[in-house]
C-alpha positions in Angstrom: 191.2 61.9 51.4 189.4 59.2 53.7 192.1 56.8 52.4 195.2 56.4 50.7 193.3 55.9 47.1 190.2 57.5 48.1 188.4 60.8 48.3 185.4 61.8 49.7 184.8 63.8 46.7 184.7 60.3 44.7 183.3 58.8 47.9 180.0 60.8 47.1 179.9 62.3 43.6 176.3 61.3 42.1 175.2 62.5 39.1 171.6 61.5 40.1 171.9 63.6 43.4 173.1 66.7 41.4 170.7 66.4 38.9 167.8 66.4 41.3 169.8 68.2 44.3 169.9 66.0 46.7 172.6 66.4 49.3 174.5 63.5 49.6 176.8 64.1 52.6 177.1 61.4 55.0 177.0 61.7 58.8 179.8 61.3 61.1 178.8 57.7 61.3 178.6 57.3 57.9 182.0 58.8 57.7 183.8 56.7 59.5 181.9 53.5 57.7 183.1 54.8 55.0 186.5 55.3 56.4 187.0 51.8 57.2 185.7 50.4 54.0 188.1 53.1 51.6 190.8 51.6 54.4 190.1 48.0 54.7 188.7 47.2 51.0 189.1 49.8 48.4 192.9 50.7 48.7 193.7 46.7 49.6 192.0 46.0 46.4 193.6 49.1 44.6 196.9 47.5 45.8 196.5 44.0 44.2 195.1 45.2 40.6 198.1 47.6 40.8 196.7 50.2 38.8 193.3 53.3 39.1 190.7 51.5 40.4 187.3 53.8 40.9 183.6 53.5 42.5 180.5 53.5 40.5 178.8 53.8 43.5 179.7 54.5 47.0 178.1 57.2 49.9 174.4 57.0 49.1 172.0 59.2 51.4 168.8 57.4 52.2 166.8 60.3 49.6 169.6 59.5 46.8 169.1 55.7 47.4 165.3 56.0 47.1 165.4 58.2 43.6 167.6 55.3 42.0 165.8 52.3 43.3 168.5 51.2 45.7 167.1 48.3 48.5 166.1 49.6 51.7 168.6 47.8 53.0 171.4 48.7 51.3 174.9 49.0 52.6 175.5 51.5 50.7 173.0 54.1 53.0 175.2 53.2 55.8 178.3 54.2 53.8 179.7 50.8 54.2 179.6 49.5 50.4 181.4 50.4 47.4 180.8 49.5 43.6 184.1 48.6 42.1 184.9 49.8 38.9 188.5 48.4 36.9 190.1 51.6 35.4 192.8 49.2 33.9 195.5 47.0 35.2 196.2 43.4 34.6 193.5 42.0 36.8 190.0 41.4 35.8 186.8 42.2 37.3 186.8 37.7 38.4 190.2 38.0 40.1 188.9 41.0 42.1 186.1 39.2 43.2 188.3 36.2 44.1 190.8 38.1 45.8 188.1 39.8 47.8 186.3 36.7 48.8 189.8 34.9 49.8 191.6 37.5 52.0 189.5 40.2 53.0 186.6 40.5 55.5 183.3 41.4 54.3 179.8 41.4 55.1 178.9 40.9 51.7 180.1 40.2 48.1 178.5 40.5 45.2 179.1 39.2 41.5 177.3 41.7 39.5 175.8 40.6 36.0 177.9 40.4 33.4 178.3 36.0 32.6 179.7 33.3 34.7 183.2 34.5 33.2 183.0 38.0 34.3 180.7 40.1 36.2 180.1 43.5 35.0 181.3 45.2 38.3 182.1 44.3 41.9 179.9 45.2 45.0 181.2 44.7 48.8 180.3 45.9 51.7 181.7 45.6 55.3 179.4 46.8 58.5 182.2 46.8 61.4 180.8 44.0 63.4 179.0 42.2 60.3 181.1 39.7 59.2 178.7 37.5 57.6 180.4 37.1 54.7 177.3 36.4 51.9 178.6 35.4 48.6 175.7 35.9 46.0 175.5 36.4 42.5 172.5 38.3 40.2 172.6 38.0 36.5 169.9 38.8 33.9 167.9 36.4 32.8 165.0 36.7 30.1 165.2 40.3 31.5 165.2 39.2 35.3 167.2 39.1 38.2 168.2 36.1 39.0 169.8 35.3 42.7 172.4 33.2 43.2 174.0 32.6 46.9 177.8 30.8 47.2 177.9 27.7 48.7 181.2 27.8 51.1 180.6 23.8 51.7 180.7 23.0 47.9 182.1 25.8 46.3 179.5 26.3 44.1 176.4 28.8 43.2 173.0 27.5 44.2 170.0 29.7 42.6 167.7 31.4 45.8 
């Protein structure tokens, strides 16, 4: 376990890396980033909804990250993002990403398609020392990505 809820098992299971046998083991640094985020943001988060919450994506080696399309820059190469993934509970998939964006620290938070409602999942990512705390938004539309970044002033999406 690198966490109360969380296994590194979980942590790193990709069906993409099997398929194409990829090893998807992080490093010690990775580990610890990793770690911090199962610590500081997955079982805090696990706490609140009250009920299994999973990843849909956690650990991704930089090979791994290039055979799905990931960004180059992705958090989730340094082991310090997680996908969140409701397994049930009372809270939705909006009141995670509220909860998250009120009371924890993060370097980034992201709303993940789905509608203004409800995003389809939850991405956040913490880099120990990166506390920027970017709010932003992507949805679909007419089959694009669409950026949107939060506005802590006005409380309120503006489109990149």
């Amino acid at each position: 376990m690198i966490s109360k809820f969380m296994s590194l098992d979980e942590a790193t299971r990709s069906r993409t890396a099997s398929k194409l046998g990829i090893d998807n083991k992080p490093t010690k640094f990775q580990f610890e980033n990793m770690r911090f985020v199962a610590t500081e943001i997955f079982d805090k988060v696990r706490e609140f909804v009250g009920a299994p919450v999973t990843c849909s994506s956690f650990f991704r080696s930089t090979e791994l990250n290039l055979a799905i399309g990931g960004s180059e820059r992705s958090f989730h190469t340094l082991g310090a993002a997680i996908d969140l993934r409701l397994l049930g509970g009372g809270k939705t998939y909006a009141e995670v990403f509220e909860f998250i964006r009120v009371n924890l620290k993060f370097s980034e938070l992201i709303w993940e398609f789905g509608n203004d409602e409800e995003p389809d999942w939850v991405h956040v990512a913490y880099a120990s020392g990166d506390e920027r705390a970017k709010v932003k938004k992507v949805q679909k539309v007419n089959g694009q990505n669409v950026w949107f970044r939060y506005d802590w002033d006005t409380c309120e999406w503006i489109k990149r």
